[in-house]
Backbone bond lengths (Angstrom), bond angles and torsions (degrees), N, CA, C in turn:
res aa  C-N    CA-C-N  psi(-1)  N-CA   C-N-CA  omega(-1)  CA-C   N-CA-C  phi
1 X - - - 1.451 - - 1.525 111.03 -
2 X 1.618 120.45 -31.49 1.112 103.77 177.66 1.343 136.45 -97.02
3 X 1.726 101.50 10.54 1.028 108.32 -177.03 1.981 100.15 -91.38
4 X 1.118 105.24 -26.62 1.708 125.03 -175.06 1.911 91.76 -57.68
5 X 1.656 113.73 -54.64 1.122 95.57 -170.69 1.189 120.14 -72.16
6 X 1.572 123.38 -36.67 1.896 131.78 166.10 1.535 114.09 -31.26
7 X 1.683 92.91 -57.93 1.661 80.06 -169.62 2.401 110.16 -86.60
8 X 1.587 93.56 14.84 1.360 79.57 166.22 1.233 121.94 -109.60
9 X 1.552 102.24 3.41 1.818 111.89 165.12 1.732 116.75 -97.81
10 X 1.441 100.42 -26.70 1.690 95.61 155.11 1.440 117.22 -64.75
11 X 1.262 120.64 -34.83 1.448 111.46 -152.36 1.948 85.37 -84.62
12 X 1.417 137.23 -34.61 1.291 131.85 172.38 1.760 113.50 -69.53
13 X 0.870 90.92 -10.91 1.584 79.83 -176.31 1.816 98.54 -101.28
14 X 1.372 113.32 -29.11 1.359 121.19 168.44 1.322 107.75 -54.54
15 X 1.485 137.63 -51.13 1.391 132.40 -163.28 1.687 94.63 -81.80
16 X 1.226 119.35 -33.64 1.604 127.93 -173.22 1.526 100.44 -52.39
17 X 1.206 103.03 -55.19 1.748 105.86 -179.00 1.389 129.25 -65.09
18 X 1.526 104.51 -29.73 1.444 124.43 168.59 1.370 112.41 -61.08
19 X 1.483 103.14 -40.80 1.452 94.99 -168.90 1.822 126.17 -90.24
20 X 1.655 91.45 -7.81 1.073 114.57 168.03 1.639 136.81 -76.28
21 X 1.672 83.72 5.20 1.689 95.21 -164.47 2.233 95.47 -128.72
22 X 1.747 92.90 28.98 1.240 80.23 -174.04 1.842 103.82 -108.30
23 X 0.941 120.31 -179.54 1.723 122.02 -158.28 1.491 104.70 -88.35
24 X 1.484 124.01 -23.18 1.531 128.10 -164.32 2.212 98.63 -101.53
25 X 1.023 110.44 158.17 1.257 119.84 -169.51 1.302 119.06 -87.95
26 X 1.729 132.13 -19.56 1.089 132.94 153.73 1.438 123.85 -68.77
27 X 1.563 121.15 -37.41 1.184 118.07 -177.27 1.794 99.43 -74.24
28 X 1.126 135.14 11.73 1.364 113.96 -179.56 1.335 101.97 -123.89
29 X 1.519 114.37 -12.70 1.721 107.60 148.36 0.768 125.10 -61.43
30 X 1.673 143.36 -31.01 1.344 142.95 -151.50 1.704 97.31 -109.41
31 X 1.624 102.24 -21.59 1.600 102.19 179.47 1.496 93.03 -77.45
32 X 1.366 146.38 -15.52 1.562 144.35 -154.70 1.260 88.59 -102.16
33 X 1.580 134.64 -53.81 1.226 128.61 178.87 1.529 112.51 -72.89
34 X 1.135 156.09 -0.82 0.855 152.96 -159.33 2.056 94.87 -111.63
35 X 1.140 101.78 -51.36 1.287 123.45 -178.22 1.785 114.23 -59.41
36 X 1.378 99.59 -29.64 1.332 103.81 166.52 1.703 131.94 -106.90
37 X 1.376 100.46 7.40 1.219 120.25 162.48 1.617 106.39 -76.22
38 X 1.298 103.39 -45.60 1.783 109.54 -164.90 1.989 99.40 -82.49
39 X 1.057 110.46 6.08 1.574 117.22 178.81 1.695 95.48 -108.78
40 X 1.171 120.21 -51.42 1.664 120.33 168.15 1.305 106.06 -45.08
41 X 1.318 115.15 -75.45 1.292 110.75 -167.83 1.735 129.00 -58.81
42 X 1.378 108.97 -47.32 1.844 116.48 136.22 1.869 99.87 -20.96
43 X 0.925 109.44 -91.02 1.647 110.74 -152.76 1.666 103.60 -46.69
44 X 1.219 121.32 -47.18 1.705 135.10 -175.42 1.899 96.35 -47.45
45 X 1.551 86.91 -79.21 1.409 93.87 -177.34 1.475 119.88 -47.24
46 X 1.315 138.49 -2.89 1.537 145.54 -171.14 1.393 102.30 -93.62
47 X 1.524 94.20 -26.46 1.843 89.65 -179.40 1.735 139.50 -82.64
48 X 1.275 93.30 37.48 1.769 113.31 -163.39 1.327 129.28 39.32
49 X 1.673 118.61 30.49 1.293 117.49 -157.26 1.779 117.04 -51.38
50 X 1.572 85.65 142.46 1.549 93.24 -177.90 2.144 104.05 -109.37
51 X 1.237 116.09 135.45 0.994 96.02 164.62 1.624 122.07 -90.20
52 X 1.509 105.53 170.42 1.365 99.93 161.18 2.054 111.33 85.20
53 X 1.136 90.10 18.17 1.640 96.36 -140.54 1.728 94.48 -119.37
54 X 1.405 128.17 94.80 1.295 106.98 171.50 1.288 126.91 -25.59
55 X 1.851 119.14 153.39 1.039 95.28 175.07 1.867 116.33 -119.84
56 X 1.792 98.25 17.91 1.467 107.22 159.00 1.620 119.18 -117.70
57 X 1.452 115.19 115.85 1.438 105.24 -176.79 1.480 120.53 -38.43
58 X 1.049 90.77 126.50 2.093 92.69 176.63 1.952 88.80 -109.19
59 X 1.863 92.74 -179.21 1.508 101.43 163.05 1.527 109.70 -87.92
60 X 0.838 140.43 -12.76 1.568 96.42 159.99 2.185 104.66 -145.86
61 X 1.779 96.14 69.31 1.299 123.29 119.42 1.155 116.04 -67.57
62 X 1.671 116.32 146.11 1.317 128.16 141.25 0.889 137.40 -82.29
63 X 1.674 108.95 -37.94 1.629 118.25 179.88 1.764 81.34 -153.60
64 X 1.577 75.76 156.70 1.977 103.32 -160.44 1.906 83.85 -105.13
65 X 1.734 101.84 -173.13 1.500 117.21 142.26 1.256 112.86 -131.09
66 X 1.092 109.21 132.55 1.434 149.91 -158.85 1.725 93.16 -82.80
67 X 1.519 97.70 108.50 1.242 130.75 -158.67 1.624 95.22 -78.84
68 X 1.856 125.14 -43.52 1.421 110.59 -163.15 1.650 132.89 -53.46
69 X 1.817 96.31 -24.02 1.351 89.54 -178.83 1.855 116.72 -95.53
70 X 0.864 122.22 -0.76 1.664 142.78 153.02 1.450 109.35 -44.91
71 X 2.115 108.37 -57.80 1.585 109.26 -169.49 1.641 94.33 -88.87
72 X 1.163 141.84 -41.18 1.099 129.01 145.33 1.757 151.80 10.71
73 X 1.630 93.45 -62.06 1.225 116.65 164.07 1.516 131.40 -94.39
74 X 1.434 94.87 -31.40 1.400 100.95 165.19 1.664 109.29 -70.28
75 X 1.189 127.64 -55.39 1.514 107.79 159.85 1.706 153.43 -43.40
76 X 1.733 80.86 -30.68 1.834 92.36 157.79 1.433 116.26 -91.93
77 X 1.465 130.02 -18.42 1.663 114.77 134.26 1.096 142.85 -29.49
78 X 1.472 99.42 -43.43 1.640 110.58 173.38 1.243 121.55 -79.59
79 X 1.406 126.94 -45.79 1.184 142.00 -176.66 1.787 98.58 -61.93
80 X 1.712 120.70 -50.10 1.103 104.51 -150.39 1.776 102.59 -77.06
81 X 1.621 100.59 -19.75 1.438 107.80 174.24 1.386 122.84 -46.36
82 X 1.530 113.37 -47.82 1.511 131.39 179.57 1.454 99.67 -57.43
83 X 1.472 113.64 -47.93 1.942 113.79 -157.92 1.904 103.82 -80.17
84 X 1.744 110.35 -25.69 1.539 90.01 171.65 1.502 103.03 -93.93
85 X 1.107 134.47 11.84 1.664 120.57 157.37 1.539 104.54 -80.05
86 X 1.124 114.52 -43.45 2.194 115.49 177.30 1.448 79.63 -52.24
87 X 1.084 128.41 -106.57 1.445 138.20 -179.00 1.652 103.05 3.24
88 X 0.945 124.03 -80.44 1.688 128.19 -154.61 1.937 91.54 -68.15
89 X 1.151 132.15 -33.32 1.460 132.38 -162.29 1.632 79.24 -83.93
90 X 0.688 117.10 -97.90 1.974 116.00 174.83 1.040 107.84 5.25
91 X 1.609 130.24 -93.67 1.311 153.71 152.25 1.622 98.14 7.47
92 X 1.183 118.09 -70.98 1.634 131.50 -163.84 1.153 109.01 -70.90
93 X 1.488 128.65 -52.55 1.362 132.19 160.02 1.445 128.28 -53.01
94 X 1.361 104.29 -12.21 1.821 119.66 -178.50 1.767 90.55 -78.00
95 X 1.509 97.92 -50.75 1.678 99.76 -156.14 1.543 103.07 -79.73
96 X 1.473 113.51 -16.92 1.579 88.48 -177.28 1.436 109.69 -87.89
97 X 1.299 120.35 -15.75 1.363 133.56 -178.88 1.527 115.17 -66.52
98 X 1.254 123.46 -46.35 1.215 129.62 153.77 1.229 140.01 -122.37
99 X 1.386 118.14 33.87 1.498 150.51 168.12 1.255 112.65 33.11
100 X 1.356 100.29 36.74 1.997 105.35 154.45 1.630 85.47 -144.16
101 X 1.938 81.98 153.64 1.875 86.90 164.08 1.344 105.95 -81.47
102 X 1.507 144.16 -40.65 1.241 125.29 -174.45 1.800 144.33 -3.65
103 X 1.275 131.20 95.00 1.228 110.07 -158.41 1.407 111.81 -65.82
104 X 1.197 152.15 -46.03 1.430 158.43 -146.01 1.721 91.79 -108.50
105 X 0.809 111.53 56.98 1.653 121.46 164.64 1.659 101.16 -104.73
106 X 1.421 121.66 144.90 1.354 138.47 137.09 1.055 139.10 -112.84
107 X 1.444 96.77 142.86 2.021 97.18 -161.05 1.443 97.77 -87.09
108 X 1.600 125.60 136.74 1.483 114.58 160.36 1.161 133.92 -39.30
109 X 1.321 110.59 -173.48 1.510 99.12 177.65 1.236 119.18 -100.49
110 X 1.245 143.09 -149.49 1.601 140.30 -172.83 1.523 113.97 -94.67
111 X 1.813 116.87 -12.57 1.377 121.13 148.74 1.634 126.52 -44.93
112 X 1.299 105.79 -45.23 1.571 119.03 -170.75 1.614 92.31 108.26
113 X 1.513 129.82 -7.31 1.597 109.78 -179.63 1.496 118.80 -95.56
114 X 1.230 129.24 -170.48 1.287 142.06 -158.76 1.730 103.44 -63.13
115 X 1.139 107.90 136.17 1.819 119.97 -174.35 1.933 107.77 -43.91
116 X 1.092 96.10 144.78 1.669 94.44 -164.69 1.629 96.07 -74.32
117 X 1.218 150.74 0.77 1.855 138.79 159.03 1.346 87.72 -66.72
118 X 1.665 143.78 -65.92 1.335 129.06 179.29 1.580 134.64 -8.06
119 X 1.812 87.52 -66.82 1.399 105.72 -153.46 1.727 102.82 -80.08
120 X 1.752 115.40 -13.85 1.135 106.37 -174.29 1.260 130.73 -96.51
121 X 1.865 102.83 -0.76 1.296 111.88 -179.51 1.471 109.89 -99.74
């Protein structure tokens, strides 16, 4: 089982990175969210979950579940929620500004001719 969950947070964090390394502006949101799913799920799974297992020590528990990686994740939910809205407002303001999503686009110059790295090589 734990090898099933390793390689199913490599294989998300693998496509996360892939997709993060692509030229258009949606696929590198979904590679950012994808990428932070496979960091959630990493952090959850780190926390030795026990089932079956209260999760406030009483007197006669033996063994609790260990609450840190629960508040943990729920905070990098939150956080990662906030960073793909920066992301998507960015993203949107990229494309209306120069009306492609493409990241490695250059805008001409204030002539209307070819971007000045062009003209100097």
């Amino acid at each position: 089982m734990e090898l099933l969950v390793s390689l199913g947070i490599g294989l998300i964090a693998g496509v996360g990175v892939y997709l993060m390394l692509r030229r258009r502006t949606f696929p590198v949101v979904l590679g950012l969210a994808m990428l932070s799913y496979a960091v959630n799920t990493f952090l959850f799974a780190s926390g030795r979950l026990v089932s079956g297992a209260p999760p406030v020590l009483t007197k006669d528990a033996t063994t609790y579940a260990d609450p840190l990686p629960q508040a943990l994740v729920l905070t990098a939910i939150v956080i990662s929620f906030g960073m793909t809205a920066v992301v998507v407002l960015l993203s949107l303001g990229a494309f209306l500004s120069a009306e492609t999503d493409a990241i490695d686009i250059e805008k001409p110059d204030a002539e209307g001719g070819a971007p000045a790295a062009d003209r100097a090589g």
